[in-house]
C-alpha positions in Angstrom: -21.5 47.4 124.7 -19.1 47.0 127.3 -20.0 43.8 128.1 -19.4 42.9 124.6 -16.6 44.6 123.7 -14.6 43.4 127.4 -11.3 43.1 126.0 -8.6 45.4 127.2 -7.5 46.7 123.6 -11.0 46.4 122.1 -12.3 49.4 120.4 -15.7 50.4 120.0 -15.1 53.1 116.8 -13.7 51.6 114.4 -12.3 55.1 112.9 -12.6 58.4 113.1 -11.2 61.0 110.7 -10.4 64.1 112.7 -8.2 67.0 111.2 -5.2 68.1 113.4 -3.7 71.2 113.0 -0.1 71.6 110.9 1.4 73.5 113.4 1.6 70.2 116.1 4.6 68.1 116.2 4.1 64.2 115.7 4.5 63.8 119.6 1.4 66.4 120.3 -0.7 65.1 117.6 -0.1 61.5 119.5 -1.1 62.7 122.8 -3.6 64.8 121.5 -5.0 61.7 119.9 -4.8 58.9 122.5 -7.0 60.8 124.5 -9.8 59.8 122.0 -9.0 56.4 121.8 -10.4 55.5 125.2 -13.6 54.4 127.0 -13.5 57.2 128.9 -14.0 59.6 125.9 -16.4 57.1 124.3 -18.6 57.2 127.8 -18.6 61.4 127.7 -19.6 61.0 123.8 -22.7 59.0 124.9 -23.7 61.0 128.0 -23.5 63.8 125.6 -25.9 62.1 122.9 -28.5 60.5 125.3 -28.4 64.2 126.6 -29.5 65.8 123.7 -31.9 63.2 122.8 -33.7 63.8 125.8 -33.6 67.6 125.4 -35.1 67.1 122.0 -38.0 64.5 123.2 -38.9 67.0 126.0 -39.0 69.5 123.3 -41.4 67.3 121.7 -43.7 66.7 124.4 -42.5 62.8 124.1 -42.0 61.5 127.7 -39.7 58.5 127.0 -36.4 59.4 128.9 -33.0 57.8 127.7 -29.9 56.8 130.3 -26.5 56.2 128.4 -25.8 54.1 131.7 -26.2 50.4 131.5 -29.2 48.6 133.5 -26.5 47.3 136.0 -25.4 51.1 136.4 -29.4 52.1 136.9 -29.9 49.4 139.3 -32.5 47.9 137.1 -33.0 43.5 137.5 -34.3 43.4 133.6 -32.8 42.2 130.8 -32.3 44.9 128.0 -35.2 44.0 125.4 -33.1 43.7 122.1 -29.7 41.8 122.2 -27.6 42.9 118.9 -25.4 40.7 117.1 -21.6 41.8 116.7 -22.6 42.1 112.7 -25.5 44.6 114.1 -22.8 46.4 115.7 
């Protein structure tokens, strides 16, 4: 996805509808807020998901193991099987 989405003010959520709590002024709901809008909070949510997929294919005695790294990250020469279009996105 990174390589797709390479711009510098490119978003890869679209939205996300989180509730704040009242008692934050606009200036600490803004910086409480910019901290999700970046690929590094993006990259943790992934890790965390390709975690718990794994957990739960262990759990299932499937031994298919997931990376939320890309191939270049893994070190891996292949080409990723399926290539999405932006609509698939």
């Amino acid at each position: 996805m990174e390589a797709f989405e390479n711009r510098d003010n490119a978003q890869i959520s679209r939205n996300v509808l989180i509730a704040l709590p009242n008692d934050m002024s606009y200036e600490q709901e803004r910086e409480t807020t910019e901290e999700w809008d970046s690929n590094h909070k993006f990259n943790q949510w992934r890790e965390k998901w390709f975690e718990i997929l794994n957990e739960k294919f262990k759990q299932y005695g499937l031994e298919k193991v997931y990376s939320h790294k890309s191939f270049e990250e893994q070190g891996r020469m292949e080409k990723p099987e399926i290539r999405l279009t932006r609509e698939e996105y």
